[in-house]
C-alpha positions in Angstrom: -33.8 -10.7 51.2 -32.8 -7.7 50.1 -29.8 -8.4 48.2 -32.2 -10.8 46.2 -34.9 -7.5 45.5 -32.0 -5.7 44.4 -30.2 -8.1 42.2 -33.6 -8.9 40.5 -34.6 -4.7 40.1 -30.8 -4.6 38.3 -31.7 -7.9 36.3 -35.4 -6.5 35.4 -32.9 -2.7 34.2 -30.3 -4.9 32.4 -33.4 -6.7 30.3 -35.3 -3.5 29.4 -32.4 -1.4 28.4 -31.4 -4.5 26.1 -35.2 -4.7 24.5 -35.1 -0.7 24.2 -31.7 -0.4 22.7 -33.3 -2.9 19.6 -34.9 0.6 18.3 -31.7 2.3 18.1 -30.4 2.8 14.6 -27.2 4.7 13.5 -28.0 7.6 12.1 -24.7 9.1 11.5 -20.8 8.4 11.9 -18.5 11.7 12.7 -14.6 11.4 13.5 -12.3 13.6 13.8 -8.0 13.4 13.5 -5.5 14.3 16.7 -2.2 14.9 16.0 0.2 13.8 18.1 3.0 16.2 18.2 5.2 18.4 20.9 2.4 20.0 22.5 1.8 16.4 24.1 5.2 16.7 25.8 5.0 19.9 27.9 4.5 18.2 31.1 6.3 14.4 30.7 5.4 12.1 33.1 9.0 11.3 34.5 7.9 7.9 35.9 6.5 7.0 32.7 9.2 7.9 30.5 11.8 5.8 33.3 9.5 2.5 32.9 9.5 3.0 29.2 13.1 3.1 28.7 14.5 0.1 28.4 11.4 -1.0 25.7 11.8 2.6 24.2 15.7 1.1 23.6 14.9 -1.8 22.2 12.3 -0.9 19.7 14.7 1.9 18.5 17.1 -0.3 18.1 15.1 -2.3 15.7 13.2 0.8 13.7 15.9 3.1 13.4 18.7 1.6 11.2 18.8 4.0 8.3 17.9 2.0 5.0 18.3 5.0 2.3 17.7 8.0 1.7 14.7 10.1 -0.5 15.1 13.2 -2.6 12.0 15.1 -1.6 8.6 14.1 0.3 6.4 11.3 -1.4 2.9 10.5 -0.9 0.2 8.0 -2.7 -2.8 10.0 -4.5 -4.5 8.6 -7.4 -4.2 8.8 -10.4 -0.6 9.2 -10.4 1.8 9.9 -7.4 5.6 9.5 -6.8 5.2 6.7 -4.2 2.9 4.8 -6.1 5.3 5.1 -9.2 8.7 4.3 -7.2 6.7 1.5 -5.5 5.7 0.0 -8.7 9.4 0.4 -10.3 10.6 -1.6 -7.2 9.0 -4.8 -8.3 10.7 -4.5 -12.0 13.4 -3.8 -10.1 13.3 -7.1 -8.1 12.9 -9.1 -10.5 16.3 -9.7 -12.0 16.7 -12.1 -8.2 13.6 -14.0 -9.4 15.2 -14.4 -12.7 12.1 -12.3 -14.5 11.9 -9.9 -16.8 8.5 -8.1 -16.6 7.6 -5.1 -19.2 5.2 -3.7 -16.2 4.7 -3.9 -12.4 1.6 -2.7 -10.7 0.9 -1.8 -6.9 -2.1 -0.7 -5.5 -3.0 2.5 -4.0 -4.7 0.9 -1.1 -1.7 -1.0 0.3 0.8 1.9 0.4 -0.7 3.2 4.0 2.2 5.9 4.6 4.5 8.6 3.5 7.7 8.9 3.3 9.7 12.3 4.6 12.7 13.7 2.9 15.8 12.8 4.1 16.4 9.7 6.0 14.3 6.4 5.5 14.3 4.0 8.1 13.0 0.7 8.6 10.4 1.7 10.6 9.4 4.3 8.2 9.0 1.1 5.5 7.3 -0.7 7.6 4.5 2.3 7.5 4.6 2.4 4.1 4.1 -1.5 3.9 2.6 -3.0 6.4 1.3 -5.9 4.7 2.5 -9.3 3.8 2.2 -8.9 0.5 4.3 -10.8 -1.7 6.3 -10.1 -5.1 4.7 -12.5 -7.9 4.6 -13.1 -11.6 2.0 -13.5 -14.2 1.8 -13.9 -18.2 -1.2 -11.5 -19.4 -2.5 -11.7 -23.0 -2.5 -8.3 -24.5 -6.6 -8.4 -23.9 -6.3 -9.7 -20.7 -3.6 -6.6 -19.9 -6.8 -4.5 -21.9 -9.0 -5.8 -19.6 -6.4 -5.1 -16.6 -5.9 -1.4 -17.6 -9.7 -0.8 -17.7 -10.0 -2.1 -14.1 -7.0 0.2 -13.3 -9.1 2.9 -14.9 -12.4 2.2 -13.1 -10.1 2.6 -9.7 -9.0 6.2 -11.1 -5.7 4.7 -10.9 -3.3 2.4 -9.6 0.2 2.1 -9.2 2.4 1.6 -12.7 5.7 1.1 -13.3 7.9 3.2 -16.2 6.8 2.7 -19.6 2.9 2.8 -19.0 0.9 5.2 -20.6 -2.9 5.5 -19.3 -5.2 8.3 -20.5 -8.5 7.6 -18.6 -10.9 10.2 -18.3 -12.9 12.0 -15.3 -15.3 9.1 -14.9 -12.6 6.9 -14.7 -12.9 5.1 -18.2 -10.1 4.1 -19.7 -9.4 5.8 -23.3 -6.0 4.0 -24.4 -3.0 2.5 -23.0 0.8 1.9 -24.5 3.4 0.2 -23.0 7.1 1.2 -23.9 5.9 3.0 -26.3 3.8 0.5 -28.1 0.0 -0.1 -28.7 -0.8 -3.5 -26.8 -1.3 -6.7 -28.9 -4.1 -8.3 -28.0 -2.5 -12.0 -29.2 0.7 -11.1 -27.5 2.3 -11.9 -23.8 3.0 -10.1 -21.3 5.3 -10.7 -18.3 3.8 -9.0 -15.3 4.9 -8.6 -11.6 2.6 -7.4 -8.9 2.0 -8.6 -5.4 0.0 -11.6 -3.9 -3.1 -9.7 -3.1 -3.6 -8.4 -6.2 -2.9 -11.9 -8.4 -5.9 -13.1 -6.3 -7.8 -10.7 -8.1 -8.4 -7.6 -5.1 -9.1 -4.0 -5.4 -10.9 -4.8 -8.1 -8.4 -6.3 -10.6 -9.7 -9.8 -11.4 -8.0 -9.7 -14.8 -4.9 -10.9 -13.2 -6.4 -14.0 -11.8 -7.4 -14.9 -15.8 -2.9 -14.8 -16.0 -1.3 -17.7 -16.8 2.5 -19.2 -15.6 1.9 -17.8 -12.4 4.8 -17.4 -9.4 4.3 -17.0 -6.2 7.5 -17.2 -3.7 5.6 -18.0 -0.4 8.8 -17.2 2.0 8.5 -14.2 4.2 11.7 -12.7 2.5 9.9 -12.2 -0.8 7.9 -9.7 0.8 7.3 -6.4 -0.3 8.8 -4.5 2.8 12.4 -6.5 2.4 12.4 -5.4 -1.4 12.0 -1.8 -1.1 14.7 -2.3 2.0 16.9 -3.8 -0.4 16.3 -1.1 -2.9 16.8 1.2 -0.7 20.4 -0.5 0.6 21.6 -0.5 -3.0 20.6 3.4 -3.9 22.8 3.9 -0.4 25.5 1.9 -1.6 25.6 3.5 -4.9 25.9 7.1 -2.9 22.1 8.0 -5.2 19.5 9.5 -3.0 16.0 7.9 -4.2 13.8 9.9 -6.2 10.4 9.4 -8.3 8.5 11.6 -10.2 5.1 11.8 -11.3 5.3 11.4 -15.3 2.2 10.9 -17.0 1.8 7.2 -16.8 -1.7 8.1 -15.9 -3.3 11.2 -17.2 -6.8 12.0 -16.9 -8.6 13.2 -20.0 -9.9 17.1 -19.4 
């Protein structure tokens, strides 16, 4: 008998905290960062470290194969960074193994989710930057629909553009004019583009590239964007060239 008082006083608690938390409301979020460094080390846990081992071999094993090599450190910032610009160059890069030839690539901000440290680049240190399985593609733009692309770029306060874009936006991120290899943009001509998947589909706020036309889409997993910048980074290696990007106007904001 009084097992069943009991388990009908916790039932009866359970109920009313679950009508009184309905009146709750989030008021407000805080967080703060923790950075995982040394300090973390001073007393290791010796058991720990001995079952962690043999995974501890294996992961390394796969991460820490050195793909390359970068000049200085690079990070993503809008409107213009060295990251975002070396990313974008990749994709024009790629292309010649698609058998394209696009006058601009464009990578978004968002999907570029580390940095990269000077000195050594390793797989796992790509695999930050991309994490994704995004997807090199192709798209024809009209010279309004690239218009209509660069204004979205704009309203973003910037994106990722390859060499030979020139953006001047100003501080309310509107765009003011855009050339291209140093021409103005025809608004009756084409446009080869290359991008990744995510964006074609018209994400991040850049629907003018689902308006495209003569659209390609590789679908296998080694068109992805990770593998590319691998690759890119191989053939720098090969070459002896350490990889370097600057940040060169190809978006300036408008004082």
């Amino acid at each position: 008998m009084r097992k069943t008082v009991l388990l009908h006083g916790a039932l009866a608690v359970v109920l009313l905290a679950s009508c009184s938390s309905r009146h709750y409301q989030l008021t407000s979020v805080e967080r703060t960062r923790i950075i995982v460094d040394s300090r973390y080390d001073q007393e290791p846990d010796e058991s720990a470290a001995k079952f962690m081992a043999p995974y501890k071999r294996v992961n390394d094993s796969l991460m820490a194969p050195v793909m390359g090599q970068v000049a200085h450190n690079m990070h993503a910032k809008r409107p213009e960074s060295d990251l975002s610009n070396l990313l974008a160059d990749i994709l024009v890069w790629a292309a010649k193994d698609y058998h394209e030839q696009p006058v601009l690539g464009v990578y978004n901000m968002g999907g570029i989710r580390a940095d990269l440290t000077k000195g050594d680049v390793t797989y796992e240190d790509v695999l930050s930057v991309a994490p994704f399985e995004n997807k090199i593609c192709f798209v024809t733009l009209t010279g309004e629909q690239l218009m209509q692309l660069f204004s979205q770029i704009a309203a973003r306060g910037g994106e990722g553009v390859s060499r030979g874009a020139e953006l001047v936006i100003t501080k309310d991120n509107r765009l003011v004019s855009a050339r291209l290899h140093g021409q103005e943009i025809d608004p009756k001509a084409d446009y080869r583009v290359t991008t990744i998947n995510y964006l074609l589909e018209g994400n991040d706020g850049l629907e003018a590239f689902t308006e495209g036309s003569d659209k390609v889409a590789p679908e296998d997993p080694s068109n992805n964007s990770r593998f590319l910048i691998m690759n890119y980074f191989r053939d720098k290696q090969a070459r002896g060239e350490v990889v370097d990007a600057r940040v060169e106007g190809r978006i300036v904001v408008k004082d």
